[in-house]
C-alpha positions in Angstrom: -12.2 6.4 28.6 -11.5 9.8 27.4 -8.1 9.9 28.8 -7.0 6.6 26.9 -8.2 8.1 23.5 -6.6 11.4 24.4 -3.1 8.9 24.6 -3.8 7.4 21.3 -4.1 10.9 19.6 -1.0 11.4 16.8 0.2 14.4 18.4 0.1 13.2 21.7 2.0 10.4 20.9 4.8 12.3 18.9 5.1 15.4 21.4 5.3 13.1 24.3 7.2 9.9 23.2 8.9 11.3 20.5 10.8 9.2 18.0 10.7 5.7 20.0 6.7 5.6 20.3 6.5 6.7 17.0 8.3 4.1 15.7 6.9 1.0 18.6 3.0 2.4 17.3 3.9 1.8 13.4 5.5 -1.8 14.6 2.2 -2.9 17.0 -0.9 -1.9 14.3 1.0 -3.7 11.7 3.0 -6.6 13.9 0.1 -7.5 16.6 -3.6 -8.2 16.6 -4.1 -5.6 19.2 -2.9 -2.9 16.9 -5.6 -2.2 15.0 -7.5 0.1 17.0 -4.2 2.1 16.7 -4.2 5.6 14.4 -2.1 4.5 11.8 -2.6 6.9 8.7 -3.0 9.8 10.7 -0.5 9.4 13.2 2.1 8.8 9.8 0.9 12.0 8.4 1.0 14.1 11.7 4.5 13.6 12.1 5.3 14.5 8.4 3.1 17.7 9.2 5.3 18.3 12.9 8.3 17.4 10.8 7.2 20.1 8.6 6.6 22.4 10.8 10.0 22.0 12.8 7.5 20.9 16.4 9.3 17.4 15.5 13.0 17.6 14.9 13.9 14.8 13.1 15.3 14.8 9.4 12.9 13.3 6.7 15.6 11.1 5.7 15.6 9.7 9.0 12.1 9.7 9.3 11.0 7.7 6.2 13.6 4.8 6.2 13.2 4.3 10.0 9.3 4.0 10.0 9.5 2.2 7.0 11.4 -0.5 8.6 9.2 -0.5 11.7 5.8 -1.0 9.7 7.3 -4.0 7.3 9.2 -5.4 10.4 5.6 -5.6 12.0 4.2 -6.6 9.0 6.3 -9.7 8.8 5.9 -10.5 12.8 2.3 -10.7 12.2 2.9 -12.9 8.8 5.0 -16.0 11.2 2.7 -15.4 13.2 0.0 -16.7 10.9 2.0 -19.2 9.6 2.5 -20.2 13.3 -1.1 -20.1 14.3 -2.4 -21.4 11.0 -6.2 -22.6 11.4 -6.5 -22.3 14.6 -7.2 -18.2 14.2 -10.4 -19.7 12.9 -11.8 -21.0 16.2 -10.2 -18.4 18.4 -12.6 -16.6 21.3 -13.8 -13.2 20.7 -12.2 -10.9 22.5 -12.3 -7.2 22.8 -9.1 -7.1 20.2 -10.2 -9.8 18.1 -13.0 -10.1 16.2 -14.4 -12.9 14.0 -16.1 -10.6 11.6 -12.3 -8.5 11.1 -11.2 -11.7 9.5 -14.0 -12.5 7.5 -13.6 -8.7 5.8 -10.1 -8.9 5.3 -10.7 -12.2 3.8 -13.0 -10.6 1.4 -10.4 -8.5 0.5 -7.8 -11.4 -0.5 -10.4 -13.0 -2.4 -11.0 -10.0 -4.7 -7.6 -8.0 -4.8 -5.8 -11.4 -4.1 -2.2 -10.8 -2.9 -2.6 -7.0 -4.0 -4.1 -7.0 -0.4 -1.1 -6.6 1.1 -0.8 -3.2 -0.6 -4.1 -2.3 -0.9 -4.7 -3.0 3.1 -1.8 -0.7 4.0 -4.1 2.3 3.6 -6.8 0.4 5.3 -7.4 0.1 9.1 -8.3 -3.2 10.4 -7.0 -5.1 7.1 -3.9 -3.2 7.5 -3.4 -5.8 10.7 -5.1 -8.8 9.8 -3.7 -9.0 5.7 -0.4 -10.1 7.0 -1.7 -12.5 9.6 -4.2 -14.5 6.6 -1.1 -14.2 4.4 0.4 -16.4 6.6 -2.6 -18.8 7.8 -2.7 -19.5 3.6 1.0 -20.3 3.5 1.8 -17.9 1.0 5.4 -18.3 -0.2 7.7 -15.8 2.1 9.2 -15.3 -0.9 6.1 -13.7 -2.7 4.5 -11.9 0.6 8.3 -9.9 1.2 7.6 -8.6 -2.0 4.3 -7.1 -1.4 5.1 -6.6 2.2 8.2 -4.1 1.0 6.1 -2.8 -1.7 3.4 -1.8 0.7 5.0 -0.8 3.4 7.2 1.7 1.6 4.1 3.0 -0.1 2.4 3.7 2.7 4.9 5.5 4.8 6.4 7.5 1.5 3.2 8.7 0.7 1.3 9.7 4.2 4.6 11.4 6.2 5.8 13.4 2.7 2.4 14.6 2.1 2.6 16.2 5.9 5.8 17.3 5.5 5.0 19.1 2.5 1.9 21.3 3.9 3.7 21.6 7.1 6.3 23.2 5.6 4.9 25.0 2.4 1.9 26.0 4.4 2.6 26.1 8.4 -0.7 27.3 9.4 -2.1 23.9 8.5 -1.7 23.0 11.9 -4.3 24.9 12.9 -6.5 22.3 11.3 -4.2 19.1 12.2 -8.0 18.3 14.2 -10.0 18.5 11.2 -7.4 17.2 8.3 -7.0 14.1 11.2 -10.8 13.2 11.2 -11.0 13.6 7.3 -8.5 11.1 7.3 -10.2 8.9 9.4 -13.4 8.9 7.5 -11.6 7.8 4.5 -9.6 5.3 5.1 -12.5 3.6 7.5 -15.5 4.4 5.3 -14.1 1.0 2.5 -14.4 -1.0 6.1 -17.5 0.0 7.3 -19.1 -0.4 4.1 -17.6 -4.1 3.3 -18.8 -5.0 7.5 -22.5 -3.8 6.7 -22.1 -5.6 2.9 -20.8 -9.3 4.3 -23.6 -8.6 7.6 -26.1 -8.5 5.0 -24.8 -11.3 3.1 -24.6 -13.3 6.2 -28.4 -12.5 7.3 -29.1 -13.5 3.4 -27.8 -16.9 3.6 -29.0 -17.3 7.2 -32.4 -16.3 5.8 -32.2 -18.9 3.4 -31.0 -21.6 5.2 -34.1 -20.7 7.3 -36.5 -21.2 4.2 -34.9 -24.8 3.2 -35.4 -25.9 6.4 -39.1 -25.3 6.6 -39.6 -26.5 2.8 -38.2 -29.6 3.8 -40.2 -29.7 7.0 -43.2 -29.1 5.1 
């Protein structure tokens, strides 16, 4: 188990795969259902950081286009595929990728922020994945969701790898801390998630609970 985390940290994935698995990682958590467990934000801001640095030798204006395209190329995979699945996401099995409760959040999400989602969700983990894939199950116009889709995308790769880049290379001993700066990431951008899983949990007990009472009323 530890070994298969230790392959999903940023830096491993950068130092070892380089480019290519830089780019493939961006394209699965935004383009399949089993990406979400993937390290998104961080792994976006790491390479800014090696970038920075000069540990990863690749131009920011290669960087930023490149991963741009591979995170709204995703994006748009997972959309058809919504469109292409359509209800039936609804009475899929459980799995250890999929989750019933991932779509109910995400769901949440659209109903508030509406299409905003889309661009809200890029800095989100889980409705970073599954955004795209309701977009599609509700038929949104491909029109509309591109918009969004390009709006996000290119807000959320132009904001985390810059922001690396920029403390990499105005302040190089911030890799010392790549560790710590990593997990405060993580606890950010997951905290919105957790809290909205405990928030529709306890709504779901609620009505459970008073589904519960109505029955015994009408018992009695």
């Amino acid at each position: 188990m530890e070994d298969i985390f230790y392959w999903l940290q940023p830096r491993f994935i950068i130092e070892v795969g380089g480019l290519l698995l830089l780019l493939t990682v961006v394209f699965a958590e935004t383009g399949l259902l089993i990406g979400f467990f993937l390290p998104g934000d961080s792994l976006l801001f790491t390479a800014g950081l090696l970038a920075g640095t000069g540990q990863f030798s690749i131009a920011l204006y290669y960087l930023l286009p490149l991963t741009t395209a591979a995170a709204i190329l995703g994006d748009n995979l997972n959309y058809w595929i919504g469109r292409r699945i359509g209800k039936a996401l609804y009475n899929k099995k459980e799995t250890w990728y999929f989750k019933r409760e991932y779509i109910v959040v995400t769901r949440a999400y659209f109903q508030r922020y509406g299409a905003i989602t889309l661009i809200i969700g890029r800095f989100l983990p889980i409705v970073r994945t599954f955004a795209p894939l309701l977009a599609g199950v509700s038929m949104l116009s491909y029109r509309r969701y591109l918009m969004y889709s390009l709006i996000g995308g290119i807000l959320w790769v132009n904001t985390l790898i810059p922001i690396g880049y920029f403390l990499g290379s105005l302040l190089p001993e911030t890799e010392d801390y790549l560790g710590y700066i990593v997990l405060v990431l993580v606890v950010i951008t997951t905290f919105p998630i957790l809290r909205r899983l405990w928030m529709e949990r306890r709504r779901a007990k609620e009505r459970l609970k008073k589904k519960r009472s109505l029955s015994l009323e009408k018992i009695s």
